[in-house]
C-alpha positions as CSV (number, residue, x, y, z in Angstrom):
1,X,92.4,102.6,81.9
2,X,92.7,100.3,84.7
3,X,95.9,99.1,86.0
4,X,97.5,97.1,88.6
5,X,99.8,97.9,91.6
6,X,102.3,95.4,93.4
7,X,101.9,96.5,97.0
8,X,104.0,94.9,99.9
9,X,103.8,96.1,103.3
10,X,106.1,95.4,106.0
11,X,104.4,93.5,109.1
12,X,100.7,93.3,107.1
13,X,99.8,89.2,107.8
14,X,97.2,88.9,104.6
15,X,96.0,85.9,106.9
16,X,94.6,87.8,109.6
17,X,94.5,91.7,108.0
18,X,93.9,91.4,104.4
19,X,89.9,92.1,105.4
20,X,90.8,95.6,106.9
21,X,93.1,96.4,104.7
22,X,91.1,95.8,101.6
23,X,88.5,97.7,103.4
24,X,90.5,100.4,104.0
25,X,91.7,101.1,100.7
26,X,88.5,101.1,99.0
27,X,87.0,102.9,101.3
28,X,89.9,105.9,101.2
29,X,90.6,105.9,98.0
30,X,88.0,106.0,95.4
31,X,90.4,105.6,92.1
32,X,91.2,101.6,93.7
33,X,88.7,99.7,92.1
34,X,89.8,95.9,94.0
35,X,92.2,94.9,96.5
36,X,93.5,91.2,95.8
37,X,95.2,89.0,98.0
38,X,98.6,87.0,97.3
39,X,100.3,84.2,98.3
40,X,103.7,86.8,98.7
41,X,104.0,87.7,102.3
42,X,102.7,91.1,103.0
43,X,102.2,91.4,99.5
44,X,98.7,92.8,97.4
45,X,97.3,93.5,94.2
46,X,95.8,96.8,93.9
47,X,93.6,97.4,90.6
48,X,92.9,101.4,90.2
49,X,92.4,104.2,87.6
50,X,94.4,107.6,87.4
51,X,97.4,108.3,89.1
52,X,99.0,105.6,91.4
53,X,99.1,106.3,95.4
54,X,101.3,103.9,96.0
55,X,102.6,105.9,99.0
56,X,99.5,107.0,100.1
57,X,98.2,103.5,100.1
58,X,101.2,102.0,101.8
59,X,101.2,104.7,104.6
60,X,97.6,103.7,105.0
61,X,98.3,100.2,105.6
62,X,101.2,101.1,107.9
63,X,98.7,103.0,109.9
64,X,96.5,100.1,110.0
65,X,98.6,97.8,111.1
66,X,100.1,100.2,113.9
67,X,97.0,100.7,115.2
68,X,95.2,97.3,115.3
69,X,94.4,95.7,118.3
70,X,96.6,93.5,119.9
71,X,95.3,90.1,120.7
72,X,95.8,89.2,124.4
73,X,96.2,86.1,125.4
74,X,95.4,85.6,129.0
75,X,96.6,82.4,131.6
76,X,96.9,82.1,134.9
77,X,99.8,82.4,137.3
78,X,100.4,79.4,139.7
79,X,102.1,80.1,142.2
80,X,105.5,77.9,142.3
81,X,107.9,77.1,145.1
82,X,110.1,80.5,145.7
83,X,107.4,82.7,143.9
84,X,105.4,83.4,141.2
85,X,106.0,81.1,138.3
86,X,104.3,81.3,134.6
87,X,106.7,79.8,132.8
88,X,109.6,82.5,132.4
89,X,112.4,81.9,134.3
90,X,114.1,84.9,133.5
91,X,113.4,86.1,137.0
């Protein structure tokens, strides 16, 4: 019997990790079936068989997120009368 599981993990953006995370649950645990987005912030729809991981599943997510890669965004300094200036002035 299939069911479904509400699954909301802190800090998961489903714009920009719901591809890796769907991934990674199918992937780790064979008894989820389909990983479905929502419109709830940091919230998904887990369909599986058999006992629910819902631990499991959100540690694995939490792990995901920790280690994802950080986007850097890069500009240049210029320098600025009396320094070094990029835009903070908390110098």
């Amino acid at each position: 019997m299939q069911r479904l599981y509400r699954l909301t993990v802190p800090g998961l953006s489903i714009k920009s990790d719901f591809t890796a995370a769907r991934r990674a649950l199918l992937t780790d645990f064979p008894n989820v079936h389909e990983v479905v987005a929502t419109t709830a912030p940091g919230t998904l729809l887990v369909l599986y068989s058999g006992p629910d991981e819902g631990d499991a599943w959100c540690t694995a997510l939490l792990d995901l997120i920790a280690t994802r890669q950080v986007k850097v965004t890069r500009r240049p300094l210029r320098w600025r009368r009396g320094g070094l200036g990029g835009g903070d002035s908390a110098a």
